[in-house]
VOGU-3710 file (C-alpha; in Angstrom, 3 decimals, decimal comma):
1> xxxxxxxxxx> 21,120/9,279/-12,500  21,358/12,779/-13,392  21,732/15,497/-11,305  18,041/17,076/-12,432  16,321/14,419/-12,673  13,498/14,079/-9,519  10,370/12,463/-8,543  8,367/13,507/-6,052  5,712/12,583/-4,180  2,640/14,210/-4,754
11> xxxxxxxxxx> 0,289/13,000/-2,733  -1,029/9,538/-0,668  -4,373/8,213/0,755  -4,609/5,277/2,902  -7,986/3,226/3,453  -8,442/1,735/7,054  -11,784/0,007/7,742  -14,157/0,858/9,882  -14,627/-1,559/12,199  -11,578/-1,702/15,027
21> xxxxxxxxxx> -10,930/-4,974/17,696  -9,243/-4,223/21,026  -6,457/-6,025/22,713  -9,064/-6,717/25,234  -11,658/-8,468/22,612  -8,520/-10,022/20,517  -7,562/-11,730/23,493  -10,507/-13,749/23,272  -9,917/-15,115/20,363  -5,867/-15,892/20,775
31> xxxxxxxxxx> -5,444/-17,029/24,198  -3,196/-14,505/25,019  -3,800/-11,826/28,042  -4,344/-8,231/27,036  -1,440/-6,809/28,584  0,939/-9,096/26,905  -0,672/-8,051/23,662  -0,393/-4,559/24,429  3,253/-4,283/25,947  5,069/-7,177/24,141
41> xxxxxxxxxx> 3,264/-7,530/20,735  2,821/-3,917/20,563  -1,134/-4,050/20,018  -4,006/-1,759/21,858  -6,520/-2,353/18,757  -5,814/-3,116/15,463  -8,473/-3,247/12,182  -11,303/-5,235/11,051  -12,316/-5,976/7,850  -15,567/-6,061/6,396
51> xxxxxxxxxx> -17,363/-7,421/3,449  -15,922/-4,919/1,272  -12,793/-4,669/2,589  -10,572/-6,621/-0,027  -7,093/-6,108/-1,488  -8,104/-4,161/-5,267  -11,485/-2,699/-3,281  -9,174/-1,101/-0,332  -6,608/0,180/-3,051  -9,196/1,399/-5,144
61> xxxxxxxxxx> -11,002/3,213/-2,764  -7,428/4,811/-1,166  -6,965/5,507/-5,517  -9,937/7,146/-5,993  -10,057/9,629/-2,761  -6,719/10,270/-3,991  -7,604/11,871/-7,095  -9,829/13,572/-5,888  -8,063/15,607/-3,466  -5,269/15,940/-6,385
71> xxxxxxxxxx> -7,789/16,747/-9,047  -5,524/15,047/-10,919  -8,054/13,289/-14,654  -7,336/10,005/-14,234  -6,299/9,905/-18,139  -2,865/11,867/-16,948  -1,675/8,713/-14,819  0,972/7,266/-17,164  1,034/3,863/-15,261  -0,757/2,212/-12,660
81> xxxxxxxxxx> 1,832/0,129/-10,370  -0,083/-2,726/-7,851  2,008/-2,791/-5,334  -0,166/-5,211/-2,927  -0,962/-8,872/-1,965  -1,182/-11,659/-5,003  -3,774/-12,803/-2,068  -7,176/-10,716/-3,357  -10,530/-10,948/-4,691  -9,719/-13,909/-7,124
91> xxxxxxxxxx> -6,988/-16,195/-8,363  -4,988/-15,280/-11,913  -6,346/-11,992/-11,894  -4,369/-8,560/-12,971  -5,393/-6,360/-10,368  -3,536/-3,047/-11,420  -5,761/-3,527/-14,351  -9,201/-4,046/-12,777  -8,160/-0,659/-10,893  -7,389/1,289/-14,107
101> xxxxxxxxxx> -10,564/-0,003/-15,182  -12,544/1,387/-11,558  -10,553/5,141/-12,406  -10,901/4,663/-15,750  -7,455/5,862/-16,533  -7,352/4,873/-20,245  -4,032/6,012/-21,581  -2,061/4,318/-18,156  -0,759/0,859/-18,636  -0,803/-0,981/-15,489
111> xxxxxxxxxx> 1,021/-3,852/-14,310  1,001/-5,804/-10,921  4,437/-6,489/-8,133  5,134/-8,526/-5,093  7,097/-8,422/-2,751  4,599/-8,831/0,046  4,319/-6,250/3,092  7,678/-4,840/1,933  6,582/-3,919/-1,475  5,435/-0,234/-1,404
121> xxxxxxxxxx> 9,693/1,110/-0,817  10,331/-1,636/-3,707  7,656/-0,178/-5,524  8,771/3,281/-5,492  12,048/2,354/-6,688  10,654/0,924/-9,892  8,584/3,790/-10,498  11,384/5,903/-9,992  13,838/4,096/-12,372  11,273/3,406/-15,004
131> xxxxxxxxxx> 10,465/7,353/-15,082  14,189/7,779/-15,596  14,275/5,792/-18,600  11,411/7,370/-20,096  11,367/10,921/-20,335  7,505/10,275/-21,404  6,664/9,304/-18,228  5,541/11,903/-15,857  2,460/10,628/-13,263  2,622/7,092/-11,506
141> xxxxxxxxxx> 0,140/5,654/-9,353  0,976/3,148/-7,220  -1,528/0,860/-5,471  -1,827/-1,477/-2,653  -3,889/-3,774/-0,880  -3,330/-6,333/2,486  -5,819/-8,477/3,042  -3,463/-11,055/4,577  -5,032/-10,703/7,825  -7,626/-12,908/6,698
151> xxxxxxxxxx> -5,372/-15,863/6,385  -3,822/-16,058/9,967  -4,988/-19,058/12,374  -5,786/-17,509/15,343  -5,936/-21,207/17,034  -2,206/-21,816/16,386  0,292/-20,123/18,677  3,100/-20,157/16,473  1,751/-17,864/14,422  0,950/-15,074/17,378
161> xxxxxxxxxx> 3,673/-12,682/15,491  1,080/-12,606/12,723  -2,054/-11,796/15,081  -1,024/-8,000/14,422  -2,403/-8,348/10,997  -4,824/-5,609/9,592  -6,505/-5,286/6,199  -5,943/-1,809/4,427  -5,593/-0,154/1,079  -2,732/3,291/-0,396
171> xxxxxxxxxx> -2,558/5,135/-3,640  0,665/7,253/-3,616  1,329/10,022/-6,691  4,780/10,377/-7,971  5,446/12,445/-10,454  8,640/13,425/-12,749  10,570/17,055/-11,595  7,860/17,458/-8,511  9,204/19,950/-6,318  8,045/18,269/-3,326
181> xxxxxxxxxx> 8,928/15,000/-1,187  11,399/14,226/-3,414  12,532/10,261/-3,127  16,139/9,824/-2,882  17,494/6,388/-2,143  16,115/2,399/-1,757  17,696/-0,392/-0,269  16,694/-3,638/-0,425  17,670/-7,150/1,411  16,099/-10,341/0,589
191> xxxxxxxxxx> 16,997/-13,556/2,637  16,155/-16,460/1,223  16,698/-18,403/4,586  13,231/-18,062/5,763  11,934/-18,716/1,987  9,967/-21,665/3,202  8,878/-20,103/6,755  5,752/-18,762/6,014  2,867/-19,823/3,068  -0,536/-21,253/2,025
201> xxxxxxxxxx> 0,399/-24,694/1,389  -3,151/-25,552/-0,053  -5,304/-23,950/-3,077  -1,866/-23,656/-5,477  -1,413/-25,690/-7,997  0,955/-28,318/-5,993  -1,676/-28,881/-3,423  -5,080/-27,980/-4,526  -7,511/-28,267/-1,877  -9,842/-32,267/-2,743
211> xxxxxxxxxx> -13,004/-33,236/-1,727  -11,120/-35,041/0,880  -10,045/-32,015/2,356  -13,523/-30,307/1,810  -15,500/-32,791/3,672  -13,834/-32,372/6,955  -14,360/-28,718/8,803  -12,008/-28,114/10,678  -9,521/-29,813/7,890  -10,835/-27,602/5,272
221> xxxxxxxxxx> -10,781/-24,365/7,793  -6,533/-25,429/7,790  -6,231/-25,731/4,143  -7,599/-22,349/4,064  -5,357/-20,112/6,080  -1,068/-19,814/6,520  1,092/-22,409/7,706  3,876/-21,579/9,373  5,760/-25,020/9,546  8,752/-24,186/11,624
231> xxxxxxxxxx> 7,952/-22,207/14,189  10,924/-22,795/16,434  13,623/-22,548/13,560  11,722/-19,815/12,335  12,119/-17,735/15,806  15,417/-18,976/15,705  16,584/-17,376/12,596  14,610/-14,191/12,965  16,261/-13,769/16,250  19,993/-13,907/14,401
241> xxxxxxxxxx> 19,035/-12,225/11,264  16,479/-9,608/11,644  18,047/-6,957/13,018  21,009/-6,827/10,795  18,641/-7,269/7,416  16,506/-4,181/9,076  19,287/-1,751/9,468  21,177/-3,055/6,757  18,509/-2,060/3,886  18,031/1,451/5,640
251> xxxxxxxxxx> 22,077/1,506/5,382  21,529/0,664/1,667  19,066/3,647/1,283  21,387/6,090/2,855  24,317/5,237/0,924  22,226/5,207/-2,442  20,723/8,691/-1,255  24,527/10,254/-0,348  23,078/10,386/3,417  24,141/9,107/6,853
261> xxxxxxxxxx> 22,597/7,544/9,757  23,099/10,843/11,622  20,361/12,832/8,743  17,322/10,684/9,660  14,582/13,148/11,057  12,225/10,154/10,723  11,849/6,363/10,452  8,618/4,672/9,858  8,970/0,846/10,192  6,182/-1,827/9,528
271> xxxxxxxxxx> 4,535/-2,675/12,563  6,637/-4,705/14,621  6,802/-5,879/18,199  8,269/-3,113/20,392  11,433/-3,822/21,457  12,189/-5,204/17,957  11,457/-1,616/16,858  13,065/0,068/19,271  16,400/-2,212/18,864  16,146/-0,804/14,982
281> xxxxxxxxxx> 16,598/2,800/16,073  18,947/2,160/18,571  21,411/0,203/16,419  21,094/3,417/13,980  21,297/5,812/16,728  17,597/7,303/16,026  16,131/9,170/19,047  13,069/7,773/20,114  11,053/10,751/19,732  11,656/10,641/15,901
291> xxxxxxxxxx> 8,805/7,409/15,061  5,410/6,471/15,639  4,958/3,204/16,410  1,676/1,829/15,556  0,019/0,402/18,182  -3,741/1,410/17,930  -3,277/-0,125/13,980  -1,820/-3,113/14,270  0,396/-4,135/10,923  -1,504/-2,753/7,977
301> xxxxxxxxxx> 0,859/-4,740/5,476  1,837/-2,405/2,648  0,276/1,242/4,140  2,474/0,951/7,509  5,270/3,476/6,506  3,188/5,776/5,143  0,472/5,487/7,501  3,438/6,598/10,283  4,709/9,275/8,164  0,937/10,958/8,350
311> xxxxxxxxxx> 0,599/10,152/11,689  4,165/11,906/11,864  3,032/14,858/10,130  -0,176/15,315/11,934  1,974/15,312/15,182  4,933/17,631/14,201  7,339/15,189/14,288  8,007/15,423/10,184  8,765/19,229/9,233  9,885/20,544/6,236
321> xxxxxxxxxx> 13,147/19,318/4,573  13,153/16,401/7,039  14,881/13,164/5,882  12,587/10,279/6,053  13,169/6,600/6,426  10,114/4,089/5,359  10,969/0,998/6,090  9,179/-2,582/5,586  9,541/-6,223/5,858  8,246/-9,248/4,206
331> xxxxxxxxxx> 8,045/-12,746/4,888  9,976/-14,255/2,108  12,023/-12,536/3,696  12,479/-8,966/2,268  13,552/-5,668/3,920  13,019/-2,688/1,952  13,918/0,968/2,805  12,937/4,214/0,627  14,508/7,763/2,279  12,215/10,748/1,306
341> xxxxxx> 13,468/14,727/1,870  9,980/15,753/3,282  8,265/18,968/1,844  9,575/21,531/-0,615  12,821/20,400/-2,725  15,481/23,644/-1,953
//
């Protein structure tokens, strides 16, 4: 790209319900004690949903408290990128569209991505590289929703690395030659050897869910939520691969930005287990001190990175000109890193 060309990040918003559930009250409904939730899966309390808590709702409301604190007129948005799950309100719907519709930005186009929780560094990059080839271009808004919370089986143990799961919504503003937060590099993994490992095998159009299905409960209650049909070769493969695909996309990032391990300030990773976490920043010899790890939010699908670089902010731990990591993960599996020079471009 050219040496003046920049996008920046103007602004984000994140959406977090309400309504909160305790390791103590989750423990309940898992099976699993408290203090194993808290020190090995890395959760004190993660988020509820409630009955307006869905995928284009959350994004729209992050979207619209967004431009408001921008005072940006929603006709100056350019495009409209939806960035989160294909799992919302209804089935062979364009969400990014239903949102331009809520802001009424008129003269966007909007389009809709997945990549699942590691979409928003993925998303970025698009935005980034679409800007480049248009000189036209100058706001993007980029959207998100999780709801995949919903879809976990809290009866079935194999799935108790998905019991972090919390709904939430982002907007983030880029715009072209924005003198702040500039984005600088993305890297991005995807292994296809957990491609099968995690899906809703029921409501597609291979397996639609029958009458059959429908007239038993706790059938039908199955053919609602994830399966996760290898749970042992699943662990199995995670345990061999994970690491590597984690610190190899944030390698990607640095050598796309011109950067080395030794410039990271900050790293905010998707909400994983702790020592998985931990392991990350040791293998790139990140201090300790420079992450928030977030265990009173559980794993907020595509807001996690930025929802640790506020939390970052708010604590001092991202100053100006700092060199930020944001780095997410996918089943699928993807890994996706975006670096970010925090603050005011010198």
């Amino acid at each position: 790209m050219e040496k003046d060309f920049r996008v920046g990040i103007v602004d984000y918003s994140l959406y977090l319900p309400e309504e909160t559930i305790t390791a103590e009250e989750l423990s309940k409904l898992v099976n699993i004690k408290p203090e194993i939730l808290r020190e090995k899966m890395g959760i004190n309390r993660k988020y509820v949903g409630g009955p307006e808590d869905h995928p284009v709702m959350m994004a729209t409301k992050a979207a619209k408290d967004l431009l408001n604190n921008t005072k940006l007129d929603p006709n100056d948005i350019d495009m409209i990128l939806y960035a989160g799950e294909t799992y919302c309100e209804y089935v062979c719907w364009t969400a990014s569209i239903k949102i331009q519709s809520e802001l009424g930005a008129d003269n966007a186009f909007a389009w809709d991505m997945g990549l699942r929780c590691a979409a928003t560094p993925l998303a970025m990059k698009i935005a980034k590289d679409m800007m480049y080839a248009n000189k036209n271009m100058k706001n993007v808004l980029i959207v998100g929703g999780n709801a995949n919370a919903y879809l976990v089986d809290y009866k079935d143990p194999v799935q108790s690395f998905m019991f972090n799961m919390s709904p939430a919504g982002i907007a983030i503003l880029l715009r072209r030659d924005h003198d702040e937060n500039e984005l600088l590099g993305t890297g991005i993994i995807t292994d296809h050897v957990f491609c099968d490992d995690v899906y809703g095998k029921y409501g597609g159009s291979l397996h639609p869910i029958t009458e059959e299905i429908a007239k038993d409960p706790e059938t039908l209650r199955k053919a609602q939520l994830l399966v996760v049909p290898d749970g042992e070769g699943m662990k199995k493969r995670l345990g061999e691969k994970s690491l590597p695909n984690f610190t190899g996309a944030v390698r990607l990032a640095l050598e796309d930005s011109g950067l080395e391990e030794k410039d990271i300030d900050f790293i905010g990773i998707t909400h994983i287990n702790p020592k998985a976490h931990y392991a990350i920043m040791d293998n790139l010899g990140i201090d300790k001190e420079k992450t928030v790890y977030l265990a009173d939010d559980g794993h907020c699908g595509h807001v996690d990175q930025f929802l640790a670089i506020d939390y970052g902010i708010k604590q001092g731990k991202v100053k100006e000109g700092d060199i930020c990591a944001l780095l997410g993960a996918g089943t699928g599996y993807a890994f996706t890193c975006s670096m970010v020079r925090w603050g005011k471009v010198r």
